[in-house]
C-alpha positions in Angstrom: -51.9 -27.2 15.9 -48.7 -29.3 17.1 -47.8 -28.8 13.1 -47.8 -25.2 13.1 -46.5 -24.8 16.3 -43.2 -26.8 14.7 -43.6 -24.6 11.6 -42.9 -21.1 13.7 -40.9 -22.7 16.3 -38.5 -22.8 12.9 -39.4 -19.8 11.2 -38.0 -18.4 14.5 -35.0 -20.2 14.4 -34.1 -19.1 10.8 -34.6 -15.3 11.7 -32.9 -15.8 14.6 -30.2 -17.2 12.5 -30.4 -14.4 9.7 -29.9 -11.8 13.0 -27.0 -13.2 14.2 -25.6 -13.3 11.1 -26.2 -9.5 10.6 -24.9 -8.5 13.4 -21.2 -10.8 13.3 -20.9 -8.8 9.8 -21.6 -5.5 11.3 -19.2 -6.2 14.7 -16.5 -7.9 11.7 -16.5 -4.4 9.9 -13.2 -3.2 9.5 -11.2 -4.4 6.3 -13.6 -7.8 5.8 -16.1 -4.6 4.5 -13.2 -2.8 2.4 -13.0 -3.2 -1.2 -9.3 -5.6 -2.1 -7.6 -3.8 -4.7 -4.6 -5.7 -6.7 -1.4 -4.2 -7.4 1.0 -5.5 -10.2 5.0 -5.4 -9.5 8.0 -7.1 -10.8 10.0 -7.9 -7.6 13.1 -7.8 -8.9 13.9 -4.0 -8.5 15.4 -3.4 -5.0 14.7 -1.0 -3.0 11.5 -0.4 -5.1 10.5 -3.5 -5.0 11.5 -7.2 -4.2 10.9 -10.4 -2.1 11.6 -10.5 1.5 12.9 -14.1 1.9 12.7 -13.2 5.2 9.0 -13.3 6.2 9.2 -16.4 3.0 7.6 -14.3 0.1 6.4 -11.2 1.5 7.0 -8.0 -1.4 8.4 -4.7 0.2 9.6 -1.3 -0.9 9.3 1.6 -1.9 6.2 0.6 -4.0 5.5 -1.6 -1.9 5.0 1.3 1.0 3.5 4.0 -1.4 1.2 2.0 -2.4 0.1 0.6 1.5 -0.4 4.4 2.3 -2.4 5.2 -0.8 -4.9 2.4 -0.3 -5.5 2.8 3.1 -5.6 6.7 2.9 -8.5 5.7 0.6 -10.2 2.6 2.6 -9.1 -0.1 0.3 -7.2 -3.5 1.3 -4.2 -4.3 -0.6 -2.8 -7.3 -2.5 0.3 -7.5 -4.1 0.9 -9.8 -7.3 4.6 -10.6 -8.8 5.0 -11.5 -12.1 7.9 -10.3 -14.9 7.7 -6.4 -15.8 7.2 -6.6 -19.7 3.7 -8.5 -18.9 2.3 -5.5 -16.6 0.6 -3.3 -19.0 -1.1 -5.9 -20.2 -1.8 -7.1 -17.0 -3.5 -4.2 -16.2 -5.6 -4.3 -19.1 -7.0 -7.3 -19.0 -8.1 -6.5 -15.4 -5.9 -8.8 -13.4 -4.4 -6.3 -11.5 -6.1 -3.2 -10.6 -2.9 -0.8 -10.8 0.8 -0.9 -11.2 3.1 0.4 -8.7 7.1 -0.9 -10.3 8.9 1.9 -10.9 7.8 2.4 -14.3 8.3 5.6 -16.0 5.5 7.6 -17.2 6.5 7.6 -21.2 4.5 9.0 -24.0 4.6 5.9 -25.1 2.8 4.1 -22.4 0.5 6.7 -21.7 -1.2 5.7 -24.9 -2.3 2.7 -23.5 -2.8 3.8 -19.6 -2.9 6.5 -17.3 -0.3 7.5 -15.0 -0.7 9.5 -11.7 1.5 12.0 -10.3 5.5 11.3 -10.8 6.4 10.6 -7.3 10.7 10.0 -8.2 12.7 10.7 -11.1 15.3 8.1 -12.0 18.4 8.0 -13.9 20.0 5.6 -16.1 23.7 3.7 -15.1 26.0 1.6 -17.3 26.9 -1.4 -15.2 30.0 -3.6 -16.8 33.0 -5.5 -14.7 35.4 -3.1 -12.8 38.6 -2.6 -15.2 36.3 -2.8 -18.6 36.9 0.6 -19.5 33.6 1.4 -20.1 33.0 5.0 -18.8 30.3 6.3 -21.6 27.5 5.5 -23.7 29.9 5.7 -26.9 32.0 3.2 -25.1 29.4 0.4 -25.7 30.5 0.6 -29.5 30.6 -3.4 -30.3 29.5 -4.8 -27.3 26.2 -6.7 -26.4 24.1 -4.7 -23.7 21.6 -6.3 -21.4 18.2 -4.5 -20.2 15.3 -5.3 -18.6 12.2 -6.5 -21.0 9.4 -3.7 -21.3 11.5 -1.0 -19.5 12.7 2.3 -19.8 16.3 1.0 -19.9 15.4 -1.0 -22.9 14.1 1.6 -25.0 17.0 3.7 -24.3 19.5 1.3 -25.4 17.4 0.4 -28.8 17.9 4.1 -29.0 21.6 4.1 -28.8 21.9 1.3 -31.0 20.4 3.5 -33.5 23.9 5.5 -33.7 26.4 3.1 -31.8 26.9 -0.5 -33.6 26.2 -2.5 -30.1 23.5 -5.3 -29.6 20.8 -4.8 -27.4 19.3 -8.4 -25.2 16.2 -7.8 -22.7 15.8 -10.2 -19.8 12.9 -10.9 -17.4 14.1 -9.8 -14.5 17.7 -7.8 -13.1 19.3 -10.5 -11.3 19.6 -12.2 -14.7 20.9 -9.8 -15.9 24.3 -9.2 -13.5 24.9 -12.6 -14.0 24.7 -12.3 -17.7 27.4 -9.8 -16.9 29.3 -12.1 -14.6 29.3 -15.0 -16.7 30.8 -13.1 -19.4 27.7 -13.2 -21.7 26.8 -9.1 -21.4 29.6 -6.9 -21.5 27.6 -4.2 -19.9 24.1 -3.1 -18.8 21.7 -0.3 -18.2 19.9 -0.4 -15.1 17.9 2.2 -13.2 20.6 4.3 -11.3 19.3 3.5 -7.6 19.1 -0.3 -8.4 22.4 -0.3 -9.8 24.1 1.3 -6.7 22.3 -2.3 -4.7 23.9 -4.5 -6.7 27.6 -2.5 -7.1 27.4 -2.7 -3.1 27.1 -6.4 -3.2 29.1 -7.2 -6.1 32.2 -5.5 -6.0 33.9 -7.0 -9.3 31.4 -4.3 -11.0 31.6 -0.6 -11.8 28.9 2.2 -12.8 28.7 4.6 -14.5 25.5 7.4 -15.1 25.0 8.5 -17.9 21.9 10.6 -18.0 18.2 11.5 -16.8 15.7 8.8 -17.1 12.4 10.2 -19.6 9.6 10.4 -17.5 10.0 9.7 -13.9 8.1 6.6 -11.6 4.5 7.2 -11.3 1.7 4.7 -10.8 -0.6 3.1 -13.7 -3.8 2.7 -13.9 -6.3 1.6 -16.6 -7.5 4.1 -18.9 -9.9 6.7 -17.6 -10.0 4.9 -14.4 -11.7 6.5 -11.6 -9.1 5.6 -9.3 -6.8 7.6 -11.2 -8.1 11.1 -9.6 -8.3 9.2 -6.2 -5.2 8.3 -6.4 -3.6 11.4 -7.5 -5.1 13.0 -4.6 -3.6 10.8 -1.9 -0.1 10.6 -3.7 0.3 14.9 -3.6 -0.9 14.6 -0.1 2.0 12.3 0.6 4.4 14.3 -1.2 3.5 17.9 0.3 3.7 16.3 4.1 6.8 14.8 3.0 5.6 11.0 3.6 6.4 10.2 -0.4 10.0 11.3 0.5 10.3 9.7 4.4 9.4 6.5 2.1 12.2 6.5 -0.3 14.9 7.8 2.5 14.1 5.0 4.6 14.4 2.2 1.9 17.7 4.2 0.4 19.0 3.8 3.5 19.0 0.3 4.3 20.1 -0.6 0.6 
């Protein structure tokens, strides 16, 4: 009797246990129940995207924002991975990030390998080269070596100048790299994403601009293909942009650039 009395006196214990468990999950709730989806970015693209040294290695931005807003418009948490732009595609298809949100244009090209939501900004291209290099148009690149970012627009743009203007075309990981490329004398000039060229040309005033055209495409978010979050997503973006939150996004970041 004493034995089976010590035999429920656990069995009690363990449901009591199970119970109390239960019921510090259901009082948890909130984002411990929501599903953690990963975005890829390559934080080197102010004001889309970069490292607030700051708060040590927090990424902000416009990406950054759009995509806090999307996920939480559709009751997912959000993580944020960094790694160099020309590995992102590939990131995304080998499932270690979930999307992409870097101010990647929504090519022909890439759309064969992923989908893209809505555009949400359309960019342009600038020639960056030192002040006083007489640089003022494409055709003025005729013999000189031209930096660009790996795996971006900017870079198939140049390869397609280079088809009709004799100038050589070098990619780098990230954009910083690439101004000092310029600076040091290595790059004579570069092409860089309008916006993110006007950051740096504040900062480093030994350099000049110059636009030259539209950017193909426009900055949309990738996802894998036929994704489901794709028509989620989609939904929440032209939400954003028809209450104007896409564009109270990209004023505020503008602004403080």
């Amino acid at each position: 009797m004493k034995k089976q009395w010590i035999l429920l006196s656990a069995l009690l214990v363990l449901i009591a246990g199970f119970l109390a468990a239960c019921g510090s999950s259901e009082e948890a709730g909130g984002d411990n129940d929501k599903k953690t989806l990963v975005m890829g970015t390559s934080a080197d693209y102010p004001p889309f995207e970069y490292i607030d040294t700051a708060q040590g290695d927090e990424i902000i931005g416009i990406d950054a924002d759009i995509a806090k807003a999307v996920t939480e418009k559709l009751g997912y948490n959000l993580e944020i991975k960094d790694m160099d732009f020309g590995g992102l595609i590939q990131a995304l298809n080998s499932e270690q990030v979930d999307f992409v949100a870097s101010a990647m244009s929504a090519t022909d090209e890439r759309k064969e390998n992923v989908d893209f939501t809505e555009i949400y900004y359309t960019s342009k291209h600038m020639i960056i080269s030192k002040e006083g290099s007489g640089i003022e148009t494409a055709e003025d690149l005729e013999g000189k070596t031209v930096g660009v970012q790996l795996g971006s627009i900017q870079e198939t743009k140049a390869n397609d100048l280079a088809e009709g203007i004799d100038m050589k075309v070098e990619s780098r990981n990230r954009i910083p790299e690439i101004i000092q490329e310029i600076k040091a004398g290595r790059f004579e000039a570069a092409i860089i994403e309008d916006t993110v060229a006007q950051g740096f040309l504040e900062k480093e005033k030994d350099l000049a601009g110059v636009t030259i055209e539209d950017a193909d495409g426009g900055y949309a978010i990738a996802l894998p293909k036929g994704s489901e979050l794709t028509e989620e997503f989609n939904k929440a973006l032209q939400e954003m942009i028809d209450n104007g939150e896409i564009e109270d996004i990209i004023t505020k970041w503008f602004s403080e650039q």
